[in-house]
mmCIF file as gemmi writes it, N, C-alpha and C atoms, coordinates in Angstrom:
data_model
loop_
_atom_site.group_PDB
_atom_site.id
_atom_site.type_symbol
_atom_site.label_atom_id
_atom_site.label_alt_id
_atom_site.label_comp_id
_atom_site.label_asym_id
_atom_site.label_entity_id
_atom_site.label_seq_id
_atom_site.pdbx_PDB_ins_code
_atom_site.Cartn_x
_atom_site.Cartn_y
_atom_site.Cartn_z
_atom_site.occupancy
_atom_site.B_iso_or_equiv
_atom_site.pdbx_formal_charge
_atom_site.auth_seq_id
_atom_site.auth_asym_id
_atom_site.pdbx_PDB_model_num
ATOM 1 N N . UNK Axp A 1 ? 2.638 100.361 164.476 1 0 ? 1 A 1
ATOM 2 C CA . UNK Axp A 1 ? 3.035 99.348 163.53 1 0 ? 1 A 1
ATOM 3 C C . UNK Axp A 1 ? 3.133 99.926 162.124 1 0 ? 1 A 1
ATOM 4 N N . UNK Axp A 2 ? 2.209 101.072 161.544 1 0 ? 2 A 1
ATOM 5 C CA . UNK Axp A 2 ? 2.271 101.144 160.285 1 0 ? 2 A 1
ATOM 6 C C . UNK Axp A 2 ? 3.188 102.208 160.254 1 0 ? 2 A 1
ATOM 7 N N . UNK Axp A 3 ? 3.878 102.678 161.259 1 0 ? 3 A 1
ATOM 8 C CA . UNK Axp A 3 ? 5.172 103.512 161.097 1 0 ? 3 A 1
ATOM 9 C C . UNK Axp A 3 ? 6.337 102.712 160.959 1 0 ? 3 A 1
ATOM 10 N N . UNK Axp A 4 ? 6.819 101.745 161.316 1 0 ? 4 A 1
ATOM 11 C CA . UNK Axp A 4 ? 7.743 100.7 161.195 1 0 ? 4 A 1
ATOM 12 C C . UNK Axp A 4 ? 7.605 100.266 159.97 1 0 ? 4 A 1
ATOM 13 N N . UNK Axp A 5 ? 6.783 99.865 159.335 1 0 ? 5 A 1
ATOM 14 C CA . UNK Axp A 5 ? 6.639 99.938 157.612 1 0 ? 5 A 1
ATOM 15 C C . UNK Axp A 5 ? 7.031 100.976 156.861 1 0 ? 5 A 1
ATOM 16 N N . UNK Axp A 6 ? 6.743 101.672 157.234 1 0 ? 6 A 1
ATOM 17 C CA . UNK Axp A 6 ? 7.314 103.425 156.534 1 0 ? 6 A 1
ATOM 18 C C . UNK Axp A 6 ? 8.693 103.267 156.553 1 0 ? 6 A 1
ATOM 19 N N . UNK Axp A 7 ? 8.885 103.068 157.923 1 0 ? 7 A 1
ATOM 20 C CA . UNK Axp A 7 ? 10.697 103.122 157.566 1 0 ? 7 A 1
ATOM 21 C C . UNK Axp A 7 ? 11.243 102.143 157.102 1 0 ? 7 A 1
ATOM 22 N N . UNK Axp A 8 ? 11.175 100.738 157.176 1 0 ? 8 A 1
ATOM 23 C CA . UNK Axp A 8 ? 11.301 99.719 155.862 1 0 ? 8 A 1
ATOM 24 C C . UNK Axp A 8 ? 11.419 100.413 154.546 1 0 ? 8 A 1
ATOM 25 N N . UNK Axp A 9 ? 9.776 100.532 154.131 1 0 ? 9 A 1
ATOM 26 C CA . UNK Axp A 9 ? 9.912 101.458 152.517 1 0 ? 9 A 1
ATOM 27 C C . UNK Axp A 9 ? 10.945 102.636 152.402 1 0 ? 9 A 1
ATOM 28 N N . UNK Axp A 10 ? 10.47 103.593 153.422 1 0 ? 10 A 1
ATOM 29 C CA . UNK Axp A 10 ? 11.959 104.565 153.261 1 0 ? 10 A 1
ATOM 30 C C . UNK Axp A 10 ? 13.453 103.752 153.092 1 0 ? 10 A 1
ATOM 31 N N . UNK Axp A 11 ? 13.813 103.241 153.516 1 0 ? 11 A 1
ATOM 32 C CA . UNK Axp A 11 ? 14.892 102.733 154.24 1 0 ? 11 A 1
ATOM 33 C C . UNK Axp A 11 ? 15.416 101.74 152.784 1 0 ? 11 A 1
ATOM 34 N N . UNK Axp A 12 ? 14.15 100.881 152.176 1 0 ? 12 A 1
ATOM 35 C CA . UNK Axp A 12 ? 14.789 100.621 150.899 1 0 ? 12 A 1
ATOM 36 C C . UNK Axp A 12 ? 14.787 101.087 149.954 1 0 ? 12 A 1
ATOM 37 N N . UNK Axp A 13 ? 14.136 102.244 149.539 1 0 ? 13 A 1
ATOM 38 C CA . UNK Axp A 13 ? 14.304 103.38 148.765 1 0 ? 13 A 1
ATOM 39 C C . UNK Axp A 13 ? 15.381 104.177 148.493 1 0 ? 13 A 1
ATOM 40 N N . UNK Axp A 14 ? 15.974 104.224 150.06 1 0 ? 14 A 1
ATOM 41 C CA . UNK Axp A 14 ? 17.54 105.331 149.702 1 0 ? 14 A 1
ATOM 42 C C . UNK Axp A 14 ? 18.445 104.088 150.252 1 0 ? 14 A 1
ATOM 43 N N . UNK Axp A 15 ? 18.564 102.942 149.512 1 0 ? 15 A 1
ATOM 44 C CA . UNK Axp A 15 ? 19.633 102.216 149.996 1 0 ? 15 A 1
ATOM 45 C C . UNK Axp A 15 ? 20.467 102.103 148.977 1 0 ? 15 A 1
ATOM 46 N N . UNK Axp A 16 ? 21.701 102.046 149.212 1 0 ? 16 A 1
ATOM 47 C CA . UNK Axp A 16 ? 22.911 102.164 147.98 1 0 ? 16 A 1
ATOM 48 C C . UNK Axp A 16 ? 22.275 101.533 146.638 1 0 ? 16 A 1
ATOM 49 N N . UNK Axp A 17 ? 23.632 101.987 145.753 1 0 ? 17 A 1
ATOM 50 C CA . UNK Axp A 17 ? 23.339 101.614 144.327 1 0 ? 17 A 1
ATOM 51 C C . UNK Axp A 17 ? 24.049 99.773 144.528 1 0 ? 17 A 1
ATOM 52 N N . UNK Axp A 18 ? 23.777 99.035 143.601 1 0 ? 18 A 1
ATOM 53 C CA . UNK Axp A 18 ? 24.162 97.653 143.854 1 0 ? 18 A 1
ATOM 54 C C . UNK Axp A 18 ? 25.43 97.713 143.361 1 0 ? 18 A 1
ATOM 55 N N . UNK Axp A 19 ? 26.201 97.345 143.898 1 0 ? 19 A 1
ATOM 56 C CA . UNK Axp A 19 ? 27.783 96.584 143.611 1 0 ? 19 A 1
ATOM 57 C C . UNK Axp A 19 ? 28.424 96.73 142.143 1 0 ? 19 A 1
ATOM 58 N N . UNK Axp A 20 ? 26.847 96.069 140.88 1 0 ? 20 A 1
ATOM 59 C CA . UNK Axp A 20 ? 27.021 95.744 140.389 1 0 ? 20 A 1
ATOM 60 C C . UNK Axp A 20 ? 26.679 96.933 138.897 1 0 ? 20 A 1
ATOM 61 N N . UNK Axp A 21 ? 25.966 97.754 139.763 1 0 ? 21 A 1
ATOM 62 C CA . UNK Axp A 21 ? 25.727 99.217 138.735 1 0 ? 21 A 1
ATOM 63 C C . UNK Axp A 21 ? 27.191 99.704 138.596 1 0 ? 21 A 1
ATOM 64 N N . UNK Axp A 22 ? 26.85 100.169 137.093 1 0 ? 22 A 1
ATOM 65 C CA . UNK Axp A 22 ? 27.934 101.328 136.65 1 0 ? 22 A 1
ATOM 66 C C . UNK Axp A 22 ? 27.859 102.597 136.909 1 0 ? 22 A 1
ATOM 67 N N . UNK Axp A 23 ? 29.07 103.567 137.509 1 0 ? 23 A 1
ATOM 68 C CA . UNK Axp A 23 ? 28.722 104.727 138.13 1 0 ? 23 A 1
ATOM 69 C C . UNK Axp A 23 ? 28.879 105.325 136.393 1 0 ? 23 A 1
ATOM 70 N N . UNK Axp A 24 ? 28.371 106.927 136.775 1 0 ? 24 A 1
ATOM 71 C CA . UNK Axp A 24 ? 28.403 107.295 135.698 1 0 ? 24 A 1
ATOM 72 C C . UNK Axp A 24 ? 29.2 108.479 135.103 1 0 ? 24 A 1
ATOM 73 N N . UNK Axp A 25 ? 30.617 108.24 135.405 1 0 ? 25 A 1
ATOM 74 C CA . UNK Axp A 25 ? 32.141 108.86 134.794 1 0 ? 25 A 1
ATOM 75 C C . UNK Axp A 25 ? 32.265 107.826 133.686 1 0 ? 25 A 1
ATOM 76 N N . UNK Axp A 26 ? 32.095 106.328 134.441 1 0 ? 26 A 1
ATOM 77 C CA . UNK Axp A 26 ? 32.41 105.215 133.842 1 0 ? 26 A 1
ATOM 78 C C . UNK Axp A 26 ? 31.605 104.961 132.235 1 0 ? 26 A 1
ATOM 79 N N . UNK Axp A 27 ? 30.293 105.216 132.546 1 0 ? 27 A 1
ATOM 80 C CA . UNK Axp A 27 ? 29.387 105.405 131.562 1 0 ? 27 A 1
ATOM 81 C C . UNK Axp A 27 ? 29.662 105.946 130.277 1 0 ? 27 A 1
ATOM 82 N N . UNK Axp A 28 ? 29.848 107.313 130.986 1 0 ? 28 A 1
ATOM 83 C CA . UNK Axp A 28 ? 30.283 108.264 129.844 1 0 ? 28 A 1
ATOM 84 C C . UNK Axp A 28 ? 31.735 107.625 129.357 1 0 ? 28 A 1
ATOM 85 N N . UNK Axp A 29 ? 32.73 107.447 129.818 1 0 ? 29 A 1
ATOM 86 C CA . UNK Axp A 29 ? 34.248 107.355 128.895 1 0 ? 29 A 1
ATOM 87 C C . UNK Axp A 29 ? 33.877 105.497 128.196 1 0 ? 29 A 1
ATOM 88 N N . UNK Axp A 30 ? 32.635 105.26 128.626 1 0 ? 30 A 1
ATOM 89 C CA . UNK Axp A 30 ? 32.875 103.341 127.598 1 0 ? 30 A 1
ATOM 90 C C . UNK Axp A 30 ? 31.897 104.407 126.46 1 0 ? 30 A 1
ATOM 91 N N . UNK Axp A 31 ? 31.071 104.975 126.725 1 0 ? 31 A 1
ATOM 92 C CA . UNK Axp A 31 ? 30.47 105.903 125.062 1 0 ? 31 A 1
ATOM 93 C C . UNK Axp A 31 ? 31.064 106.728 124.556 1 0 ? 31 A 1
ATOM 94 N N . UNK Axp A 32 ? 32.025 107.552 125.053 1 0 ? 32 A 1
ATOM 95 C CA . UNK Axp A 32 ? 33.345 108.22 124.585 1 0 ? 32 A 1
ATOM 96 C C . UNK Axp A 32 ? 34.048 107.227 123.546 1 0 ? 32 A 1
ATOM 97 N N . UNK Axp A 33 ? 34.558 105.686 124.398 1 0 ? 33 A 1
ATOM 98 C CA . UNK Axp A 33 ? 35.436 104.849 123.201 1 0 ? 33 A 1
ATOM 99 C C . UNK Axp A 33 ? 34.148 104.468 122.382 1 0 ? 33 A 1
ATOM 100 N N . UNK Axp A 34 ? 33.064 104.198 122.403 1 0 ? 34 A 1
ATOM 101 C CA . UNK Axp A 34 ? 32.441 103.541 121.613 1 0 ? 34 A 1
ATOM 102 C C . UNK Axp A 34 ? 32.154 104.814 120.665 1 0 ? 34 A 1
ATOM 103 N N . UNK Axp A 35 ? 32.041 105.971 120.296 1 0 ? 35 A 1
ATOM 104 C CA . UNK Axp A 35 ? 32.064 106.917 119.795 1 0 ? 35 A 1
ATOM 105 C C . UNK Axp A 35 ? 33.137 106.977 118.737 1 0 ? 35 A 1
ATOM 106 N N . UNK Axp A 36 ? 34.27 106.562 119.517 1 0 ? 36 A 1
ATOM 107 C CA . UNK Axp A 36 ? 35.822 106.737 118.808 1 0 ? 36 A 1
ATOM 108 C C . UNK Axp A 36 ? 35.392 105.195 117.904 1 0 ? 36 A 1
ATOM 109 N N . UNK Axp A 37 ? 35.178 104.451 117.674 1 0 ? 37 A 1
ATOM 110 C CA . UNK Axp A 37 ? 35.031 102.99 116.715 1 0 ? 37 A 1
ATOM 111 C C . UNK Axp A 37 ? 33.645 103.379 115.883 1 0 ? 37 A 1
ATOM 112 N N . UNK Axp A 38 ? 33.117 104.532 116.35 1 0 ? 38 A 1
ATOM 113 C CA . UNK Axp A 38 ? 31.97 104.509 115.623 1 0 ? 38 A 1
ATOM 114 C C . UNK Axp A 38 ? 30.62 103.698 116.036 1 0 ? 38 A 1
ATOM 115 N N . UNK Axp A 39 ? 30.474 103.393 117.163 1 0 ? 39 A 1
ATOM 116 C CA . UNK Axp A 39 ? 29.958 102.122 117.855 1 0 ? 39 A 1
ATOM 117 C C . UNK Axp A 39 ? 28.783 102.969 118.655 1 0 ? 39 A 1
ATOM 118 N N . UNK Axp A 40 ? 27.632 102.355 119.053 1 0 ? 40 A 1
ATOM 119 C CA . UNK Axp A 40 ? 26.721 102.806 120.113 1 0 ? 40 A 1
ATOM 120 C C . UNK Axp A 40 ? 26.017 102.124 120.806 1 0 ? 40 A 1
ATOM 121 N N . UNK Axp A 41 ? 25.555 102.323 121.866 1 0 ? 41 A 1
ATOM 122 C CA . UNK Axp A 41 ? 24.372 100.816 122.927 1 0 ? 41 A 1
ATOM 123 C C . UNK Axp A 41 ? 23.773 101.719 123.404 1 0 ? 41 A 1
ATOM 124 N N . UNK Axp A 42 ? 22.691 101.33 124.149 1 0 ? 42 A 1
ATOM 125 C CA . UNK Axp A 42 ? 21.842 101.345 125.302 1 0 ? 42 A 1
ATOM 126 C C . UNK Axp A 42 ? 23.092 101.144 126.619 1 0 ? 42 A 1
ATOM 127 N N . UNK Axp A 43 ? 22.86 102.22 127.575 1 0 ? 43 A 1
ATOM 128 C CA . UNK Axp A 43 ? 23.85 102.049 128.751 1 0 ? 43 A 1
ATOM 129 C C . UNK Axp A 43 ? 23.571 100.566 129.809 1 0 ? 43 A 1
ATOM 130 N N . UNK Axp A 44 ? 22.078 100.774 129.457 1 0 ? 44 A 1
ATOM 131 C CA . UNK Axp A 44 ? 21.408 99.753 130.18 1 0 ? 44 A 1
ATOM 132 C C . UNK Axp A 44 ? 22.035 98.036 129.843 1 0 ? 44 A 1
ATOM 133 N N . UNK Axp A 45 ? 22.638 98.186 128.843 1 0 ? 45 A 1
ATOM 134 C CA . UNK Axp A 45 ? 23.199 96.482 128.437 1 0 ? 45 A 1
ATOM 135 C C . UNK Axp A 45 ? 25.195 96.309 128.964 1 0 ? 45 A 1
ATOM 136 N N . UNK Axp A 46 ? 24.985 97.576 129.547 1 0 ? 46 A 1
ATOM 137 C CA . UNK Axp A 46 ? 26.556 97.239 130.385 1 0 ? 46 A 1
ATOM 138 C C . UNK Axp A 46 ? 26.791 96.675 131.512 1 0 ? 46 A 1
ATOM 139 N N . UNK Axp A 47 ? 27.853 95.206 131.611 1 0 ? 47 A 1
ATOM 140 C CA . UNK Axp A 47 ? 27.089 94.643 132.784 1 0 ? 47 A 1
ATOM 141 C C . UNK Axp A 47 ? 28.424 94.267 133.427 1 0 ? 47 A 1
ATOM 142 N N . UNK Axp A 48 ? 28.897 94.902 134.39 1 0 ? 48 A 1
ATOM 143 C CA . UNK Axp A 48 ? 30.038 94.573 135.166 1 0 ? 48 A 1
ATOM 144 C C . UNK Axp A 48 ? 30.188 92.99 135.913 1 0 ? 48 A 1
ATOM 145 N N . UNK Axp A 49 ? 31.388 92.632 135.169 1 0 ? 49 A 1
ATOM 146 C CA . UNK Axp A 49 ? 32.178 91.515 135.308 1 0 ? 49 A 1
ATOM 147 C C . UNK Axp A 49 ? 33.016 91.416 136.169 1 0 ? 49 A 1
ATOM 148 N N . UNK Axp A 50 ? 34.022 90.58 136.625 1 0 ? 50 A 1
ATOM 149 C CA . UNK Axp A 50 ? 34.652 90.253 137.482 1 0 ? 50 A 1
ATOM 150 C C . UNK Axp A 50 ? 36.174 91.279 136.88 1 0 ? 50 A 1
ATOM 151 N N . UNK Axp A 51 ? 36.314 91.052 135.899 1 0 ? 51 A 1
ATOM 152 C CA . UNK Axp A 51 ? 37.65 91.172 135.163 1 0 ? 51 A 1
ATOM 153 C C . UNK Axp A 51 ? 37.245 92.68 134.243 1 0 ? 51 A 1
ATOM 154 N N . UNK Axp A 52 ? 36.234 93.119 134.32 1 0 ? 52 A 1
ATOM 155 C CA . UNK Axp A 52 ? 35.956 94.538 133.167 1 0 ? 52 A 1
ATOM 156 C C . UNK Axp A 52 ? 34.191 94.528 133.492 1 0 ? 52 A 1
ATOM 157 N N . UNK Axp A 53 ? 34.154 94.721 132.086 1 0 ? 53 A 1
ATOM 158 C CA . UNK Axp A 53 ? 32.77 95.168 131.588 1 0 ? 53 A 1
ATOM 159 C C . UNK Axp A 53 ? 32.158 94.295 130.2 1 0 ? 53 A 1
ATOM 160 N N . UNK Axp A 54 ? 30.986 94.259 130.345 1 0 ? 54 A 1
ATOM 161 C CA . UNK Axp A 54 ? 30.143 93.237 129.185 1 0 ? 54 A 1
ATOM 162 C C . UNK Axp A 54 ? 29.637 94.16 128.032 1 0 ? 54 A 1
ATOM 163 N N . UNK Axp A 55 ? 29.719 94.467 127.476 1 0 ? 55 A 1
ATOM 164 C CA . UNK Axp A 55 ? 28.918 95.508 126.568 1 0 ? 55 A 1
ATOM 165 C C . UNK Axp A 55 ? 27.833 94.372 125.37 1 0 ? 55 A 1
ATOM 166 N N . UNK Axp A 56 ? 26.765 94.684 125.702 1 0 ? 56 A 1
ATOM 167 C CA . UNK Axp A 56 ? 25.751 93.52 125.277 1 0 ? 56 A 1
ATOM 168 C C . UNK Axp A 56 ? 25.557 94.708 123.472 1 0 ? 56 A 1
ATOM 169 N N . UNK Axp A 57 ? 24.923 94.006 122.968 1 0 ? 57 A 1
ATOM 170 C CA . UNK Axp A 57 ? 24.152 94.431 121.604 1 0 ? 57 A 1
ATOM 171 C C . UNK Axp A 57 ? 24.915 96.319 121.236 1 0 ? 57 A 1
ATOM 172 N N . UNK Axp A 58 ? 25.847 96.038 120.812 1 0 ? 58 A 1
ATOM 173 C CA . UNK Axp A 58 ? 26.481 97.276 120.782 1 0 ? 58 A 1
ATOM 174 C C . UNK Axp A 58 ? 26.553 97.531 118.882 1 0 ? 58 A 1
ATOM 175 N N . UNK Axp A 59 ? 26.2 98.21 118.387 1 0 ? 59 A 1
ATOM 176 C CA . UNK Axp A 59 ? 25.415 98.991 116.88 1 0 ? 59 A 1
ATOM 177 C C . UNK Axp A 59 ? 26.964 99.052 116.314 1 0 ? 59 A 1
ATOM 178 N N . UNK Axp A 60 ? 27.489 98.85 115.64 1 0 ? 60 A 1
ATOM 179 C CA . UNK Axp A 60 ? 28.472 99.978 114.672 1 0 ? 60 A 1
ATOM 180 C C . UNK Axp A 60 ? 28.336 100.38 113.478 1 0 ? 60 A 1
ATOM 181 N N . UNK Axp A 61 ? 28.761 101.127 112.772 1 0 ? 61 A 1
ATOM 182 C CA . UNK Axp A 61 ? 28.784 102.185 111.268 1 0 ? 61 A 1
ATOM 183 C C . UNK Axp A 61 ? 28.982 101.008 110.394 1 0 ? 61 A 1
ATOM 184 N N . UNK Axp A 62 ? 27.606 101.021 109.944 1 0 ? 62 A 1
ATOM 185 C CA . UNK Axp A 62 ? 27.245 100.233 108.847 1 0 ? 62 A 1
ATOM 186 C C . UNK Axp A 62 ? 26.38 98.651 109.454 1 0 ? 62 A 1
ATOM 187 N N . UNK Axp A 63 ? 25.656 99.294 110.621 1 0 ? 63 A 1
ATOM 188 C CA . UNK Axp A 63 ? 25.014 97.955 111.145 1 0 ? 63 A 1
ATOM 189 C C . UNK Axp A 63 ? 24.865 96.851 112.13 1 0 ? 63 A 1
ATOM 190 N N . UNK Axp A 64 ? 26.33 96.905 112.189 1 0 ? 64 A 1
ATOM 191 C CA . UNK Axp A 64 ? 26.77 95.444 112.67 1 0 ? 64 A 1
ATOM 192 C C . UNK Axp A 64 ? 26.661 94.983 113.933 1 0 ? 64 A 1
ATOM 193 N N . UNK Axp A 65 ? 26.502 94.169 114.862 1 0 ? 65 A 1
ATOM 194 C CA . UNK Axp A 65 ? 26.212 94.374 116.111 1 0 ? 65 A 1
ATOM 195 C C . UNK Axp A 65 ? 27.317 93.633 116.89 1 0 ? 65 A 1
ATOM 196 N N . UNK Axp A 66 ? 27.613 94.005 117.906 1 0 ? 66 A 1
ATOM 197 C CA . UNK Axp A 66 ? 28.652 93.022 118.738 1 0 ? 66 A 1
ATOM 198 C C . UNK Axp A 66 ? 27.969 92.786 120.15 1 0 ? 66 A 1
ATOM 199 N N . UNK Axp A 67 ? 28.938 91.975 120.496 1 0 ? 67 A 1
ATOM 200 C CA . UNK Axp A 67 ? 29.269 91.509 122 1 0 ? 67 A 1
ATOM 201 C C . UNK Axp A 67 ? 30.652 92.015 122.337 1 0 ? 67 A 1
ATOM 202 N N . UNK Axp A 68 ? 30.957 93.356 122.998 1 0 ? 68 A 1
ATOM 203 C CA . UNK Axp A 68 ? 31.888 94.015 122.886 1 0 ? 68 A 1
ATOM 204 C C . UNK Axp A 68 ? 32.7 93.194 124.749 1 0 ? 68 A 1
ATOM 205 N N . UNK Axp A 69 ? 33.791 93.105 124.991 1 0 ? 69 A 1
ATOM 206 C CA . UNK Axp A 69 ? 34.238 92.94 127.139 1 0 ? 69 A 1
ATOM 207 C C . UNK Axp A 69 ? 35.66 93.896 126.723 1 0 ? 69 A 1
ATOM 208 N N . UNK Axp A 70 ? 35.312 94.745 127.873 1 0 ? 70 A 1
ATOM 209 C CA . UNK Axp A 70 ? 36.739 95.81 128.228 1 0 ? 70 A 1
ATOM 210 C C . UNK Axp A 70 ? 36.923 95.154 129.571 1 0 ? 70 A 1
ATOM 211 N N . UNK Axp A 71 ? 38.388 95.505 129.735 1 0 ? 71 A 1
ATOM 212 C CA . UNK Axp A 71 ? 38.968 95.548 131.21 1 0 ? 71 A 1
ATOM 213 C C . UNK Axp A 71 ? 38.352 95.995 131.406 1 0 ? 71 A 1
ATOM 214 N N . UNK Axp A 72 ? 38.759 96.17 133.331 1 0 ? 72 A 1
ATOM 215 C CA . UNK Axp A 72 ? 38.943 97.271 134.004 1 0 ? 72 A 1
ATOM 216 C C . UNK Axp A 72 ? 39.2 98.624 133.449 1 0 ? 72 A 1
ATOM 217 N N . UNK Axp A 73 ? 40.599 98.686 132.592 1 0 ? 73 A 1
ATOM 218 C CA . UNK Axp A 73 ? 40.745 100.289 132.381 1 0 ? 73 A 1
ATOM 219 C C . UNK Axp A 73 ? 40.662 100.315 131.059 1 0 ? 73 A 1
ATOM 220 N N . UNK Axp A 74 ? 39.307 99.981 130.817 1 0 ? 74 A 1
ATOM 221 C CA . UNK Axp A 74 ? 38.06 100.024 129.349 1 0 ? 74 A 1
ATOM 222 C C . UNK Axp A 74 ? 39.008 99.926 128.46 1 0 ? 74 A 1
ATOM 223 N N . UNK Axp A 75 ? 40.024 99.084 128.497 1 0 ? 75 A 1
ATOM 224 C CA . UNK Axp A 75 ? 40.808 98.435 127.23 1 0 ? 75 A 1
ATOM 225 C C . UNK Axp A 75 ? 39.831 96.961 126.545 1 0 ? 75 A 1
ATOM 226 N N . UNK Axp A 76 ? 39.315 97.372 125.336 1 0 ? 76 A 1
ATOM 227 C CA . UNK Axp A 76 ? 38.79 96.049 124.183 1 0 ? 76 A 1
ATOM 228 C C . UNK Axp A 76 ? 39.28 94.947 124.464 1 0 ? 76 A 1
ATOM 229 N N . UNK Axp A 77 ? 39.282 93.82 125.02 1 0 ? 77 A 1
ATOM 230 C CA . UNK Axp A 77 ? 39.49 92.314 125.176 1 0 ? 77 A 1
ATOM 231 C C . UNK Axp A 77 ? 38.95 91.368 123.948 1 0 ? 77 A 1
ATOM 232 N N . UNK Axp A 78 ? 37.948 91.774 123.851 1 0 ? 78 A 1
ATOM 233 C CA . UNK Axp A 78 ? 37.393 90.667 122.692 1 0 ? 78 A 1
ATOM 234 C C . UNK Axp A 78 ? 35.737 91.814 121.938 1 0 ? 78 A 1
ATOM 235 N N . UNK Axp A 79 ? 35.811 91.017 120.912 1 0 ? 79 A 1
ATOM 236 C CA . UNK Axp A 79 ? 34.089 91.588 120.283 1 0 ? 79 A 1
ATOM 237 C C . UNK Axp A 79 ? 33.912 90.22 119.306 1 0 ? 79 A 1
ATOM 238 N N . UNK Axp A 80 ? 32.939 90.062 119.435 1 0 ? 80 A 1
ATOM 239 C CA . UNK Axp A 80 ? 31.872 88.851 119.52 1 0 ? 80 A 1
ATOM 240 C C . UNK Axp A 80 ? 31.097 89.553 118.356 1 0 ? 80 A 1
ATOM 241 N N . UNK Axp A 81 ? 30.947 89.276 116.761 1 0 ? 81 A 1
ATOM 242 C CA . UNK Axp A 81 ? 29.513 89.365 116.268 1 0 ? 81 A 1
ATOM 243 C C . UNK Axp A 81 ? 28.346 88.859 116.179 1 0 ? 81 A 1
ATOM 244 N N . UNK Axp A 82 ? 27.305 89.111 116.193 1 0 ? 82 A 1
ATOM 245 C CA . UNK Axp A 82 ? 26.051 88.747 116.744 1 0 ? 82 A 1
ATOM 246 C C . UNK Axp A 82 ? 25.402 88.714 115.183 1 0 ? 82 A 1
């Protein structure tokens, strides 16, 4: 019995990344554009949407903070100041 537990724990340990994680090519080219605006976040506040990406509490040059959503092909849709 306490081997059948083991493989449970194993088993959810190496189970895929969720649906809803960002791989990380993707990562890098939304901090690439946010680089290019002068802009920066925590990767951790990127939160895949149906239609793009959420970019939560995102910094820019001189302060300011947004609510940044890209498409799909990390084209700017809207920014939201906070």
């Amino acid at each position: 019995m306490k081997n059948i537990g083991i493989f449970i724990i194993t088993g959810l340990l190496a189970a895929p990344a969720s649906a809803d994680e960002v791989d990380t090519e993707t990562v890098e080219r939304i901090e690439a554009y946010l680089a290019s605006i002068e802009c920066q976040m925590d990767p951790d506040d990127i939160e895949v949407e149906d239609d793009g990406y959420d970019l939560d509490d995102v910094i820019c040059k001189g302060g300011n903070q947004f609510d940044i959503k890209l498409d799909k092909d990390l084209n700017e849709v809207s920014r939201k100041a906070e």
